[in-house]
Residue frames relative to the residue before (quaternion, step in Angstrom):
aa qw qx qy qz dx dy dz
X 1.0000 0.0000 0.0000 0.0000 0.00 0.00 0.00
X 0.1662 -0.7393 0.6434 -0.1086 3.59 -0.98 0.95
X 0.2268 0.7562 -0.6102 0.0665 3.50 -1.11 0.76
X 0.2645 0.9233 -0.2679 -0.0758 3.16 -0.56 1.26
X 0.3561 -0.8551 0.3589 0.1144 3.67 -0.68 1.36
X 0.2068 -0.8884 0.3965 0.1037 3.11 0.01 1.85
X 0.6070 0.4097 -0.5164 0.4439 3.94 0.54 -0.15
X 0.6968 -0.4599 0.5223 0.1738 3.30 -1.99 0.93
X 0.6020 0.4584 -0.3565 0.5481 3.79 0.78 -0.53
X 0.7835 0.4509 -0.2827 0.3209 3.54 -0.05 -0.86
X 0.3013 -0.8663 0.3931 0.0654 3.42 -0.85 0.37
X 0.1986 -0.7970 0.5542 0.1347 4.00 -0.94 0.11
X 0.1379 -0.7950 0.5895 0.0377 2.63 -1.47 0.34
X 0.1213 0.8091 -0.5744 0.0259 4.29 -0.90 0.02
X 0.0758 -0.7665 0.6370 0.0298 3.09 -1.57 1.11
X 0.0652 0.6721 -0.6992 -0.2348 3.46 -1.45 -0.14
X 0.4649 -0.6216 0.6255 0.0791 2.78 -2.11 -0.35
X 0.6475 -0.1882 0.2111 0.7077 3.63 1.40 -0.90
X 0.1397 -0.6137 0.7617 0.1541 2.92 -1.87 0.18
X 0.2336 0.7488 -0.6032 0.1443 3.64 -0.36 0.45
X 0.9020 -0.0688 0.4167 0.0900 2.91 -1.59 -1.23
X 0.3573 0.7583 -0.3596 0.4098 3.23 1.89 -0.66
X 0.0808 0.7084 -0.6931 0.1058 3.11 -1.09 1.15
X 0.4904 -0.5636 0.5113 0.4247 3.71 -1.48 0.34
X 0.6961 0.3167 -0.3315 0.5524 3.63 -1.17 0.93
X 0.6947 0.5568 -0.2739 0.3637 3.67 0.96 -0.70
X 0.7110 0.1797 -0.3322 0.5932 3.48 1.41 -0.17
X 0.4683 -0.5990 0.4811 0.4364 3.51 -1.27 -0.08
X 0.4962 -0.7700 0.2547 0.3098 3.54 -1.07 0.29
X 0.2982 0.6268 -0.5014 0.5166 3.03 1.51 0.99
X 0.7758 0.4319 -0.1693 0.4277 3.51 1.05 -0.58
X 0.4185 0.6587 -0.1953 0.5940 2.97 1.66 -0.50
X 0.8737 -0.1377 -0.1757 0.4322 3.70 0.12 -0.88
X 0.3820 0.5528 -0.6756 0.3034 3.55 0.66 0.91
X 0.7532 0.4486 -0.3698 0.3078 3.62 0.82 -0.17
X 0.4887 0.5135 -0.4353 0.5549 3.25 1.78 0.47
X 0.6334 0.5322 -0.3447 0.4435 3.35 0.70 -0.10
X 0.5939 0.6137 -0.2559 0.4529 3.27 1.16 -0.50
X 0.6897 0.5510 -0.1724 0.4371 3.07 1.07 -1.84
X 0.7299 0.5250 -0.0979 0.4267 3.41 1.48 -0.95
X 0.5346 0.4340 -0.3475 0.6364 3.58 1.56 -0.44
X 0.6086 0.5538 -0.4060 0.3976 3.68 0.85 -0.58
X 0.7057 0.4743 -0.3063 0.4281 3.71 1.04 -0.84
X 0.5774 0.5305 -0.3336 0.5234 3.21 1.23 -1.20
X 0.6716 0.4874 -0.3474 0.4367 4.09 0.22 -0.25
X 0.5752 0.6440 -0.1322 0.4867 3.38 1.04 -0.88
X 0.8077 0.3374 -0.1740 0.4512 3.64 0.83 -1.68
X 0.5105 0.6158 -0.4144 0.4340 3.40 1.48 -0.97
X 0.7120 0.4690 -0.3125 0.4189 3.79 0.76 -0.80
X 0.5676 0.5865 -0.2223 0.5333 3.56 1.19 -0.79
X 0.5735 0.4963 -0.1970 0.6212 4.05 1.15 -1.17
X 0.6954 0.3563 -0.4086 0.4716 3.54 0.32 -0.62
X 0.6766 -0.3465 0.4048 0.5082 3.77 0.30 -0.92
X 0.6934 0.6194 -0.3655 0.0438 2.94 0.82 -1.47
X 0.7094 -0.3346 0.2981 0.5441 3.74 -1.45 -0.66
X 0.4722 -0.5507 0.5614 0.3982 3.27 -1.89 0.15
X 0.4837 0.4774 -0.5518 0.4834 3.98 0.93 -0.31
X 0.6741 0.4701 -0.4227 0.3820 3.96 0.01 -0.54
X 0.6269 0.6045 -0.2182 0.4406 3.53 1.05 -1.29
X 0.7544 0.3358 -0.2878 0.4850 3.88 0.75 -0.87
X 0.6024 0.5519 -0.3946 0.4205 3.75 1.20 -1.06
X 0.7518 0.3485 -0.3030 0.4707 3.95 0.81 -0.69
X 0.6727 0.3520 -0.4815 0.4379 3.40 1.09 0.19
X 0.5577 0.6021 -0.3875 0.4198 3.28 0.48 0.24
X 0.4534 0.6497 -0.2534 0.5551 3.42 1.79 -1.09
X 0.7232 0.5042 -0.2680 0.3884 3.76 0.43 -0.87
X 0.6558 0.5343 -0.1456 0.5131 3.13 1.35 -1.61
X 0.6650 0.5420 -0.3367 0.3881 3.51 1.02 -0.24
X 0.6798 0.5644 -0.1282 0.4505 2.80 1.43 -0.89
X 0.6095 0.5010 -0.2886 0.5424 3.27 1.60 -0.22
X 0.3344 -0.7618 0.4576 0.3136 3.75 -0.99 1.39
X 0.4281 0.6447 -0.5456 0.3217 3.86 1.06 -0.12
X 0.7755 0.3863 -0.1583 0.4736 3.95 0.46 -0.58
X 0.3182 -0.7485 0.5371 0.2235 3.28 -0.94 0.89
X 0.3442 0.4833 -0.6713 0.4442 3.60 -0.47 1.42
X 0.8474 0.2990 -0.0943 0.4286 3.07 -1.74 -0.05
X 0.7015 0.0270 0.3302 0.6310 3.78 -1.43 -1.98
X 0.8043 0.2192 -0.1809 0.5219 3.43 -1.34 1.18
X 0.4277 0.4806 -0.6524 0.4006 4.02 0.59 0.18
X 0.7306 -0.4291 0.5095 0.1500 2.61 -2.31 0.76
X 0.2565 -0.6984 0.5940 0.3059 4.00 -0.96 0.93
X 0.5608 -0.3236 0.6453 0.4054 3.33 -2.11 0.63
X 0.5524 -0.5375 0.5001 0.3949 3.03 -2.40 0.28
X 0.6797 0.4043 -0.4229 0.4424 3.57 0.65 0.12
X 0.6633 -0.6162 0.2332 0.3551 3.63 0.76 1.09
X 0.3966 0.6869 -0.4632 0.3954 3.89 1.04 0.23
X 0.4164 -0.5258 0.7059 0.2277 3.45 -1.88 0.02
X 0.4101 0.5559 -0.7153 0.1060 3.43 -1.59 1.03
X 0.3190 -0.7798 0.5284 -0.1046 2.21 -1.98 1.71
X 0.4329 -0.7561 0.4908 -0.0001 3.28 -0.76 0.73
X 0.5762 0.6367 -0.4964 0.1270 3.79 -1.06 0.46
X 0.1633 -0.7639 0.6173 0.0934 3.27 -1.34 -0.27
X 0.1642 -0.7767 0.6057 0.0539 3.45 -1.60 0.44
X 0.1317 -0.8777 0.4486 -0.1055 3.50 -0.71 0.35
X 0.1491 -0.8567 0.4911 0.0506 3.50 0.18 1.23
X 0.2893 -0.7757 0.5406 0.1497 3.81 -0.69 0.98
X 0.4638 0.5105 -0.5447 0.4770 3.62 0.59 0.26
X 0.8522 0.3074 -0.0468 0.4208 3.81 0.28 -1.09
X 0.2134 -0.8257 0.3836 0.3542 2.97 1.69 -0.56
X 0.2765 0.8369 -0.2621 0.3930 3.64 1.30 0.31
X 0.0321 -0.8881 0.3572 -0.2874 3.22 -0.12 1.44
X 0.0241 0.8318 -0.5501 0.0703 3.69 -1.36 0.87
X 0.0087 0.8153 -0.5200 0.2546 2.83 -0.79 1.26
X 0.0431 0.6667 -0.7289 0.1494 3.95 -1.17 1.45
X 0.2522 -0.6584 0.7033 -0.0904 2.72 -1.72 1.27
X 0.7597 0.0784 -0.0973 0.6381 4.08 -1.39 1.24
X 0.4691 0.5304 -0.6317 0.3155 3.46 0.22 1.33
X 0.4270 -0.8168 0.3845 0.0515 3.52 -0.98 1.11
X 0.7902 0.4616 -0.1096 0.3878 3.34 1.31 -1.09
X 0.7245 0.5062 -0.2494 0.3957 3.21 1.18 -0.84
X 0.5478 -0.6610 0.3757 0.3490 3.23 -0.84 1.30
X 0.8220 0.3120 -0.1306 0.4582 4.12 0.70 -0.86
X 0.1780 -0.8763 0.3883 0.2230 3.31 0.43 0.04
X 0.5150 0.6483 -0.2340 0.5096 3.11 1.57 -0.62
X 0.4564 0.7279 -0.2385 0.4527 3.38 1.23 -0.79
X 0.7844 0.3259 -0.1495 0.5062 3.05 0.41 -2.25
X 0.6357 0.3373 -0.5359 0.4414 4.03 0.45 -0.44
X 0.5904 0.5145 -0.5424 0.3041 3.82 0.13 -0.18
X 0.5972 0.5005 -0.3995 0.4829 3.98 1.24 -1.23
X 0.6709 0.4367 -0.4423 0.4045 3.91 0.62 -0.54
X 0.6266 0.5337 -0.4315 0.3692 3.47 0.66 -0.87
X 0.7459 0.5452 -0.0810 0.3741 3.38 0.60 -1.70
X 0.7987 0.4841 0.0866 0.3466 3.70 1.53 -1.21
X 0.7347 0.3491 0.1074 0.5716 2.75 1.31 -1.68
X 0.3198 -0.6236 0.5695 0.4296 4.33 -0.40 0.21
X 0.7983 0.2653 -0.3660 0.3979 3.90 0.27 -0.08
X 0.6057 -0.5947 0.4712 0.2396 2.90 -2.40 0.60
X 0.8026 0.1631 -0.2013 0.5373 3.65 1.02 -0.34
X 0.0317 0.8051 -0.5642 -0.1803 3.36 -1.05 0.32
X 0.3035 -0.7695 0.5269 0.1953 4.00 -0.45 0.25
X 0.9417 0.0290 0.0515 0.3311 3.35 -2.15 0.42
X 0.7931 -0.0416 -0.0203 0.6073 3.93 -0.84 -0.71
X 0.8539 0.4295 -0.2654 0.1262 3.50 0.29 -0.44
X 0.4140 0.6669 -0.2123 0.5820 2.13 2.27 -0.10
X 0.5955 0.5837 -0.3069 0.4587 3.68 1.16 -1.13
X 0.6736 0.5782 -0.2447 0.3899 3.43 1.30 -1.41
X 0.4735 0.5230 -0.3146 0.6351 3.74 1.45 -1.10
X 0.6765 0.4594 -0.4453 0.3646 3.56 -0.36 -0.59
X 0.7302 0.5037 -0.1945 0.4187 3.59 0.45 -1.33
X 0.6969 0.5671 -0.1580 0.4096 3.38 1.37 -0.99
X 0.7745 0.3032 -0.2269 0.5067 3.32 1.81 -0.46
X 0.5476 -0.7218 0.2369 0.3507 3.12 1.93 0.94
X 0.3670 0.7302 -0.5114 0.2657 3.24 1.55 0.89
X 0.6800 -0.5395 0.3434 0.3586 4.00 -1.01 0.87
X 0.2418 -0.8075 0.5377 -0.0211 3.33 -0.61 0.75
X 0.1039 0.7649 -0.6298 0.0869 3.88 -0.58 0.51
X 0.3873 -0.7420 0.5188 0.1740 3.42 -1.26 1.20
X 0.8620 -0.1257 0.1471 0.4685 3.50 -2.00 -0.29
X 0.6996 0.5161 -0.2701 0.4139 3.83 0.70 -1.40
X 0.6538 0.3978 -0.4012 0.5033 4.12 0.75 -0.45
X 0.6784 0.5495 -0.2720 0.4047 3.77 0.48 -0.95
X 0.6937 0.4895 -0.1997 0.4891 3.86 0.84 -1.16
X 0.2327 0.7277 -0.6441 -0.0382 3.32 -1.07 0.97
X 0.6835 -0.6631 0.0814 0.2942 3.45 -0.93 0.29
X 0.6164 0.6554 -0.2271 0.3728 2.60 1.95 0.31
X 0.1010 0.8438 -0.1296 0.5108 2.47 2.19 -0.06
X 0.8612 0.2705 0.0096 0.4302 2.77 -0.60 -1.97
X 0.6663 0.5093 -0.2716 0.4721 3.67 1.03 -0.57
X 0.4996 0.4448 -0.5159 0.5352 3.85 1.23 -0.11
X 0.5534 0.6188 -0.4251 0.3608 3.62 0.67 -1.12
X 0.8673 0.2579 -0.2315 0.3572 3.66 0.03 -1.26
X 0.4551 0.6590 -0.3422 0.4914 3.01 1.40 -0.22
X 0.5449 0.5805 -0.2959 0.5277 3.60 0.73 -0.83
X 0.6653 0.3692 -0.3687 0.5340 3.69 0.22 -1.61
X 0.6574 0.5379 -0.4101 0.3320 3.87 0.36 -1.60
X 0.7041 -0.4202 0.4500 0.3536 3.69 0.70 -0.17
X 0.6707 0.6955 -0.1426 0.2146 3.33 0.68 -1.54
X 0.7933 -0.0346 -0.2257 0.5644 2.97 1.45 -0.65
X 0.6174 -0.3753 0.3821 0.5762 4.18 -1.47 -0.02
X 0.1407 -0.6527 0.6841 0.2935 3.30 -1.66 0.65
X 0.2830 0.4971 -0.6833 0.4537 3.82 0.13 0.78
X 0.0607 0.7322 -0.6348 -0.2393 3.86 -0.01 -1.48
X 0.1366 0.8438 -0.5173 -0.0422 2.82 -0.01 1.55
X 0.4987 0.6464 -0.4804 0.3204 3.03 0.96 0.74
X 0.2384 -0.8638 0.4337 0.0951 3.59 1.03 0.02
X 0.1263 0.8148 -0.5483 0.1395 3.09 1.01 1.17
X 0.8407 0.1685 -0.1009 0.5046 3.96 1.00 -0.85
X 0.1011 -0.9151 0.3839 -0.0702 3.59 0.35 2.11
X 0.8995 -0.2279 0.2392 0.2860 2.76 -1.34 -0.45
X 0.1087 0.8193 -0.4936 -0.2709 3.60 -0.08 -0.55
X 0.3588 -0.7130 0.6017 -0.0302 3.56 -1.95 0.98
X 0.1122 -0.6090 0.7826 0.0636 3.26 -1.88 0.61
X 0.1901 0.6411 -0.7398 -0.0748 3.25 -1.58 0.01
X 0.2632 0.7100 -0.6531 0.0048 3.75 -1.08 0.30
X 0.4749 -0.3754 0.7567 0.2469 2.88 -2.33 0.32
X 0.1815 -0.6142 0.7641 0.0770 3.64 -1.79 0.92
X 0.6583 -0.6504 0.2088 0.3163 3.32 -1.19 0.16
X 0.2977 0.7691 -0.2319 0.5158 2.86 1.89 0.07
X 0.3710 -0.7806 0.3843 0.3245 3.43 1.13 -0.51
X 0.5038 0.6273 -0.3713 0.4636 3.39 1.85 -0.04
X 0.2088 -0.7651 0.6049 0.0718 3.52 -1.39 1.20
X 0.0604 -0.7116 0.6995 -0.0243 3.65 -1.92 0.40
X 0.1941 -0.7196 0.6667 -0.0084 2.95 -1.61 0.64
X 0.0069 -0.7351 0.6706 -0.0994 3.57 -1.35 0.87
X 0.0504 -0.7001 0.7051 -0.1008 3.60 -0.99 1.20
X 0.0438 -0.6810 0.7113 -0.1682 3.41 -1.74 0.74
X 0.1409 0.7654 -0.6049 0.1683 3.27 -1.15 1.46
X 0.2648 -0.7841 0.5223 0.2056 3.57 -1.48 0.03
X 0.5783 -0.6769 0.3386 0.3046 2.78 1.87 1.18
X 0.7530 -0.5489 0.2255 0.2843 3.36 -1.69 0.33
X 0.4799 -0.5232 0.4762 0.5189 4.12 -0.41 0.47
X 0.9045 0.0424 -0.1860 0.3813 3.30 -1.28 0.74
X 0.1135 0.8397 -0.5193 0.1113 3.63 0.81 0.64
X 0.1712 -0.8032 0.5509 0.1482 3.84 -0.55 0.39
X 0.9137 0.2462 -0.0453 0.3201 3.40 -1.92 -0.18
X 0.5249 -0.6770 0.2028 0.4744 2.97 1.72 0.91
X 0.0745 -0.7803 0.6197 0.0404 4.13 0.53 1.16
X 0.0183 -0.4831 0.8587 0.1698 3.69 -1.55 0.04
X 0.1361 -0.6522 0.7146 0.2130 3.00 -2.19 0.07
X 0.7933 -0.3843 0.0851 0.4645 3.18 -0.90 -0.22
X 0.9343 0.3094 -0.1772 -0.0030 3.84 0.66 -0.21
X 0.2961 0.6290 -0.6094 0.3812 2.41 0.95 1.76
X 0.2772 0.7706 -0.4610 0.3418 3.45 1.38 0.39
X 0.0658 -0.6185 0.7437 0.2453 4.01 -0.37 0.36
X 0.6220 0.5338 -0.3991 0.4110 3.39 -1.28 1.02
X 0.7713 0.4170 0.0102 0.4806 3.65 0.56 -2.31
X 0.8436 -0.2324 0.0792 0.4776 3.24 0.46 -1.17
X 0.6589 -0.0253 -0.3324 0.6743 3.30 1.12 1.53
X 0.0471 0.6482 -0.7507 0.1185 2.45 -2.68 1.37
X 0.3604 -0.7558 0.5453 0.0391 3.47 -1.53 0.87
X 0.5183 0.7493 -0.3957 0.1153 3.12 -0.24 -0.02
X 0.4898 -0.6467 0.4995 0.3039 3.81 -0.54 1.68
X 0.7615 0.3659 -0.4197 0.3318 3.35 0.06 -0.51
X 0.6918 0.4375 -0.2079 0.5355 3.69 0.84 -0.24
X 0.4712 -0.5481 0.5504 0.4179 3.83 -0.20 -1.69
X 0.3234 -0.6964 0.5578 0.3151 3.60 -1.05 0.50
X 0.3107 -0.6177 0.7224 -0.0081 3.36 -1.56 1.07
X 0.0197 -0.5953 0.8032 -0.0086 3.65 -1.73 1.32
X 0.3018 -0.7210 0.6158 0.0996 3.45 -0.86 1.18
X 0.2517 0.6516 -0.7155 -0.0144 3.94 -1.59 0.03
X 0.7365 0.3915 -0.5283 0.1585 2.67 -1.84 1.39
X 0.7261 -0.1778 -0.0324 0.6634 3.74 -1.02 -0.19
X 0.2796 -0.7692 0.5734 0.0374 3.16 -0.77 2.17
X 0.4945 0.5994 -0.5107 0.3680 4.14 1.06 0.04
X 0.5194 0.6037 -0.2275 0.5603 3.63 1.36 -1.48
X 0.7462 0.4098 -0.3110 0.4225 3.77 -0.10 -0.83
X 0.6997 0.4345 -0.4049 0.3971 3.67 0.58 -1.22
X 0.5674 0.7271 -0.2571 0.2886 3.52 1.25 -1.45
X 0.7838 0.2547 0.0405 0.5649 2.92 1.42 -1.21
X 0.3694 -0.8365 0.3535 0.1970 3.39 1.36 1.08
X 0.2470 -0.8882 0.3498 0.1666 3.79 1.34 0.75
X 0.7740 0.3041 -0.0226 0.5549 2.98 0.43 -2.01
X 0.6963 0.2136 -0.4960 0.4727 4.08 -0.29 0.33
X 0.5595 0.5262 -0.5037 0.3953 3.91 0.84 -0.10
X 0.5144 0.5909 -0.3907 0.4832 3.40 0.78 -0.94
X 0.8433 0.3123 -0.1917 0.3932 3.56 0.32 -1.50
X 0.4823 0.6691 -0.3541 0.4408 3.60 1.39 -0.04
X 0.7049 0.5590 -0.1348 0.4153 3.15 0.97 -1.21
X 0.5487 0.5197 -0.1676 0.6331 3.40 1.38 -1.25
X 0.8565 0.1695 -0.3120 0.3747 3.91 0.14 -0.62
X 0.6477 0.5325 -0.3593 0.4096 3.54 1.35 -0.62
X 0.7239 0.4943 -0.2464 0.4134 3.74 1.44 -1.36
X 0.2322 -0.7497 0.4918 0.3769 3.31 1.36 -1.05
X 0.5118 0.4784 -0.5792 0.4168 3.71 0.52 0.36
X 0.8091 -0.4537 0.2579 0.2700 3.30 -2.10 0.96
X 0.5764 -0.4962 0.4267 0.4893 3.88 -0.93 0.49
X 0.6520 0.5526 -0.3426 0.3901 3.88 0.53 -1.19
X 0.3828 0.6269 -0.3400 0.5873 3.80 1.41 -1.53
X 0.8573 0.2365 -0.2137 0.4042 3.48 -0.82 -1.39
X 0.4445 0.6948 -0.4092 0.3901 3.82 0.90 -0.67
X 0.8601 0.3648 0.0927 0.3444 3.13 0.58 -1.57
X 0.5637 0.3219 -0.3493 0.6758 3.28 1.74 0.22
X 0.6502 0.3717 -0.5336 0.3928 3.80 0.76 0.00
X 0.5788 0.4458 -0.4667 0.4985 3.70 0.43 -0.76
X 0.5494 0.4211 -0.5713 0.4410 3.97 -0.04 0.00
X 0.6843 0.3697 -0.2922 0.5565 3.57 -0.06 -1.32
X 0.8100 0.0971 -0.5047 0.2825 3.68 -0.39 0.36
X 0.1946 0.6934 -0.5631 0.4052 3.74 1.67 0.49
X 0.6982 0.5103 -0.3672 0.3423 3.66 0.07 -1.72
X 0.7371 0.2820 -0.2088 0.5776 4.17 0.91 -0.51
X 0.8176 -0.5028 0.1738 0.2202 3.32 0.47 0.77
X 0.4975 0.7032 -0.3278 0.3880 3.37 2.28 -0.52
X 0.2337 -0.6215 0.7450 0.0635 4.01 -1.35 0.57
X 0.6160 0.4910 -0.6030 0.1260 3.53 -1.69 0.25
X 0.5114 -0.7171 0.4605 0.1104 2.94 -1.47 -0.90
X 0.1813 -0.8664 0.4303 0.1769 3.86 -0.29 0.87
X 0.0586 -0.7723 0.5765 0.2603 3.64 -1.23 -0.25
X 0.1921 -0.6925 0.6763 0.1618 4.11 -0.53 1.05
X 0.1687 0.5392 -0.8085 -0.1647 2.59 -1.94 -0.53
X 0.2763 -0.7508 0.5999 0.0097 3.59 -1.18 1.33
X 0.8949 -0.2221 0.2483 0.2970 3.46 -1.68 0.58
X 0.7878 0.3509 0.0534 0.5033 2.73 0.08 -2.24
X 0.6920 -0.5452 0.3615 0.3054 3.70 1.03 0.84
X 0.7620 0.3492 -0.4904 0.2387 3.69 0.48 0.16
X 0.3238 -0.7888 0.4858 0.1921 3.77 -1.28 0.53
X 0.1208 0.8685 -0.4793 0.0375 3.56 -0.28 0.92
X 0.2257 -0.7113 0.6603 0.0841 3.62 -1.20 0.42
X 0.1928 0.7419 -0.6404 0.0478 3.55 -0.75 0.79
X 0.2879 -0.8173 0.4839 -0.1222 3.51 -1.21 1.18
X 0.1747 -0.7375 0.6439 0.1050 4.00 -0.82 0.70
X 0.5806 0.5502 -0.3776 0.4665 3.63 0.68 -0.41
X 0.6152 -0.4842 0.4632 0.4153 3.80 -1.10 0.38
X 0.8181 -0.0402 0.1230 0.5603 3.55 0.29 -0.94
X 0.2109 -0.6536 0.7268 -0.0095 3.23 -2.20 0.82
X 0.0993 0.7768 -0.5445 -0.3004 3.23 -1.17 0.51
X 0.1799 -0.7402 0.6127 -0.2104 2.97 -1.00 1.42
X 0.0721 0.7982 -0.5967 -0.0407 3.59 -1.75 0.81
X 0.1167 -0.8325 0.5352 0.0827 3.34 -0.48 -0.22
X 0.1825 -0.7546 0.6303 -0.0040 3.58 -0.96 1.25
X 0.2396 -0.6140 0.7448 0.1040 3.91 -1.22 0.51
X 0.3917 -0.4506 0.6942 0.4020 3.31 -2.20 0.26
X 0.4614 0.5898 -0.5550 0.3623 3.87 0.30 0.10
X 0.6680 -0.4301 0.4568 0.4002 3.67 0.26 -0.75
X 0.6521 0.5608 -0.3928 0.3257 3.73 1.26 -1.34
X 0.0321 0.8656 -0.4942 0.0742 3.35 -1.22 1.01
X 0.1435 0.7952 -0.5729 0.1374 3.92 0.28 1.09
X 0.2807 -0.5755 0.7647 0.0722 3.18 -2.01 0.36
X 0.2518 0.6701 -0.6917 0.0953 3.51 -0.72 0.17
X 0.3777 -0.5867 0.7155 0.0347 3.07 -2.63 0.66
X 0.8507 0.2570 -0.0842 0.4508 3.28 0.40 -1.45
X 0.6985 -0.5741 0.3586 0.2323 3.51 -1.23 0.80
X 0.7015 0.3396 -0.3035 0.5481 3.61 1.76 -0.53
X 0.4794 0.6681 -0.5028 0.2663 3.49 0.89 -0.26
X 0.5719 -0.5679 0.4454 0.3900 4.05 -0.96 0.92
């Protein structure tokens, strides 16, 4: 998918949620459209900021803010338990004008997590912070906290025991409940990206994957396009995803989608699956994918507006 908006005033946006497995018949349709509905209150939050003037770093942190808040997606409400039954969260943000960035990994308390990589970026002299100390920053910049009882739902908790029961892969490689993403263009012509996860059901020994990684599975950068990554997050760091993507785009000069689509091959060839969303300068917004399905949408100041799940859907 490609969309492109060629005047400098106008603006873009993209989200996801997962790449996995999604198939038709594969979700119910209670499940089915609370995550379109999600995907869609997420854009509609996102554009009002974008419609106003404002920044695209503002535009991806509050969409992403929504998506957290939503238990259909693993970020935020609805993240995935460790194998020892705990919440840890994960994300990062990243302004492409400045290239300038924040980002905490195996934090537990804070209701947004996205939030907290924006207080590091914006607050703090570093780009990552982690676990207790990260929990401790959080409290210190009077960001909102929420305990074990907002995060946990019961589905959730049922991949977990399942998992122990055998029943399901603890790799999940089916990525049925992902990541979630922003990327936009503001009118300004300046771009960002923000990603947020709860990582894999039963993770151990404190895992990160790849996105709170600035680099793996988000990147910014005016001179190139910004890039939210999801899926097999070992494959992604390995293959630094998101600044190749954006390397490739500023050094080769071929389109963000072009580069999109020759990195996710090269990490096919070792066995990786997922999926990215850009959106570049010069106004285009794309989303390209190896996994059966993504959910993902994208809104323009033009009017163009989709949601989609499945892998055949226009």
């Amino acid at each position: 998918m490609n969309v492109h908006v060629p005047s400098s005033k106008c603006w873009t946006l993209a989200v996801h949620a997962g790449a996995g497995a999604m198939a038709r018949g594969g979700l119910t349709a209670t499940q089915e459209a609370g995550a379109r509905q999600g995907l869609g209150s997420s854009l509609d939050v996102g554009a009002v900021v974008l419609e106003a003037g404002g920044s695209a770093l503002d535009a991806v942190e509050a969409a992403v803010r929504v998506l957290e808040d939503d238990p259909h997606f693993n970020a935020g409400r609805g993240a995935a338990f460790t194998f020892d039954g705990t919440i840890s969260l994960d994300a990062a943000i990243m302004d492409g004008a400045a290239r300038a960035a924040g980002a905490v990994a195996g934090v537990s308390a804070t209701r947004n997590p996205v939030r907290l990589a924006r207080a590091v970026m914006d607050l703090s002299p570093h780009v990552l912070l982690s676990g207790t100390g990260a929990d401790e920053f959080s409290r210190e910049q009077g960001l909102e906290q929420a305990d074990m009882g907002w995060f946990s739902t019961r589905e959730r908790l049922q991949n977990l025991q399942e998992l122990k029961a055998g029943k399901l892969d603890g790799f999940d490689i089916d990525l049925k409940y992902g990541t979630v993403g922003a990327v936009a263009m503001d009118t300004q012509g300046r771009v960002a990206a923000a990603t947020s996860t709860g990582g894999l059901t039963g993770k151990r020994w404190g895992r990160i994957g790849d996105s709170p990684l600035i680099g793996a599975g988000t990147y910014a950068d005016n001179r190139s396009c910004a890039i939210s990554a999801n899926g097999a997050g070992e494959y992604f760091m390995r293959e630094c995803v998101a600044h190749e993507i954006g390397a490739r785009v500023r050094l080769c000069r071929c389109s963000p989608a072009v580069a999109a689509q020759a990195v996710l091959a090269e990490l096919a060839e070792f066995g990786g699956v997922g999926g990215v969303i850009l959106a570049a300068p010069g106004g285009s917004v794309d989303w390209i994918f190896t996994t059966p399905g993504l959910y993902r949408g994208r809104v323009t100041s033009q009017g163009d507006r989709t949601v989609s799940i499945f892998g055949d859907e226009p």
